[in-house]
N, C-alpha and C positions, 0 to 999 in steps of 0.2 A: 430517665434512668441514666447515672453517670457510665460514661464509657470507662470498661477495664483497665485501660491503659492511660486512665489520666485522671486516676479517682487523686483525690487532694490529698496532700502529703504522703500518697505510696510511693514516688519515685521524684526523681528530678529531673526535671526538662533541660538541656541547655537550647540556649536562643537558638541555634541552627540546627534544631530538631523542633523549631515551634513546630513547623507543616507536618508535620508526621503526626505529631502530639493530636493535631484538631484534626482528625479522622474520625468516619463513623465508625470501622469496624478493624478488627485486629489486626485483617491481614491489610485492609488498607495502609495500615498505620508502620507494618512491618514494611511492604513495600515502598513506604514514603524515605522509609531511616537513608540517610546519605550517607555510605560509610567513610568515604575520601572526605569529608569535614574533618577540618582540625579541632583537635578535642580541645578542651575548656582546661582540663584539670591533666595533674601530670600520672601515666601510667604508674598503678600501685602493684604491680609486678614484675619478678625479675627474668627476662628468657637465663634460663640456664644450658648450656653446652659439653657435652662431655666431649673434650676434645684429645683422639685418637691419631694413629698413624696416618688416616683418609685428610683430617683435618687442621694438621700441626704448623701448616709451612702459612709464613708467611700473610701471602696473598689469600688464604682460605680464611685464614681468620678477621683479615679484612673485610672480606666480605659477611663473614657472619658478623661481625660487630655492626656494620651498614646493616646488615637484616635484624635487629634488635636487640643482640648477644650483649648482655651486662654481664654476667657471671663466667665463667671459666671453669671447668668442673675438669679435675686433675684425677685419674685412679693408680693410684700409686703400689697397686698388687702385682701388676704381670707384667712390669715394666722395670729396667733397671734405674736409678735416681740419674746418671748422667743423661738418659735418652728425655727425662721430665726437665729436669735442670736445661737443656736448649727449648723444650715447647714453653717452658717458664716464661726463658730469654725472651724467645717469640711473642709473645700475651707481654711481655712489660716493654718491649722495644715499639709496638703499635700503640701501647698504654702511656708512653713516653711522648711519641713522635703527637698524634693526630687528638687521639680520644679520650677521654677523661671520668669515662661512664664503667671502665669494668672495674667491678670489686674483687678485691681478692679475701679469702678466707682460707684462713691454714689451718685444718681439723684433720 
């Protein structure tokens, strides 16, 4: 009887998940998965950030673009436009200098 986790053409193995893959049993197979492996393919999602007064400066959004931050998510209700216009600055001045992965979208 084929194992659950490796019936033919339900999923896709990449090579550095073989061992995991040739297990007998589920949770073998869960415990075998490496998750520090670099992946094969490139992530198809975007971390999005809403970024507020806790998160506006600088150095904070440095590090959440290091932590996976693609998106910049701006709420433009309870805020007046000059105090959005500098965390703008901030998101395009890092967007400038280092990083090349955040999107912007104006809705």
């Amino acid at each position: 009887m084929p194992k659950p986790h490796s019936k033919p053409r339900t999923t896709f193995i990449q090579t550095q998940q073989l061992h995991a893959a040739m297990t007998d049993t589920f949770l073998e197979h869960m415990c075998r998965l490496d998750i520090d492996s670099a992946p094969i393919t490139a992530r198809n999602t975007d971390i999005m950030c809403t970024i507020g007064p806790a998160s506006r400066s600088v150095e904070m959004l440095k590090e959440m673009i290091k932590s996976g931050m693609n998106v910049a998510w701006l709420n433009f209700c309870h805020r007046i436009h000059e105090y959005q216009a500098e965390t703008i600055k901030n998101v395009c001045a890092l967007h400038l200098i280092a990083f090349s992965t955040i999107q912007f979208q104006w809705i």
